[in-house]
C-alpha positions, 0 to 999 in steps of 0.5 A, a space after each residue: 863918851 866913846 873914849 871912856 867906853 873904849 878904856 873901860 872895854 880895854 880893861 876889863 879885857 886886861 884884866 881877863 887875860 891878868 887873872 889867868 896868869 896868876 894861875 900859872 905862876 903859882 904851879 906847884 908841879 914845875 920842879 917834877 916837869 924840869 926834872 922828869 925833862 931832864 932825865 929824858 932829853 938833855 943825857 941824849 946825844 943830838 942827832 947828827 944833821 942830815 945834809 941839806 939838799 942842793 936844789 938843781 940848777 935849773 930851780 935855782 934860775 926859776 927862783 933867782 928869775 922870779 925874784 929878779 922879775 918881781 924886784 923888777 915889777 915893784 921898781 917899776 909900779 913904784 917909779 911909775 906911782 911917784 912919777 903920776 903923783 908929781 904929775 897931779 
């Protein structure tokens, strides 16, 4: 009985989302959107990227440290969790 409540709940919830995509699909003001998109943004030339930002040395060893720390941590719990699970 739950299982045959559960799928007609699933469907009606499908089939709420289902009818309002038909609303989309029959847009009849997507040939003027592409072409007012394309007169205002594709004729422009990209901007020229800025450089990245080097972070200085003494962040880049803060962030390598922890890193390296919890990579370090998790080996550890991990070793620790298969040794006590043998253990049992």
């Amino acid at each position: 009985m739950r299982r045959c409540v559960f799928a007609v709940l699933a469907g009606i919830l499908f089939l709420s989302f289902a009818a309002n995509a038909s609303a989309c699909l029959n847009d009849r003001e997507i040939d003027n959107q592409e072409r007012f998109f394309k007169s205002n943004y594709i004729e422009k030339p990209a901007p020229e990227p800025a450089p990245s930002p080097t972070a200085p040395a003494g962040e880049q060893l803060l962030v390598y440290g922890g890193i390296g720390g919890g990579t370090a941590l998790l080996i550890g719990a991990l070793a620790l969790g298969l040794v006590v699970s043998r253990k049992t």
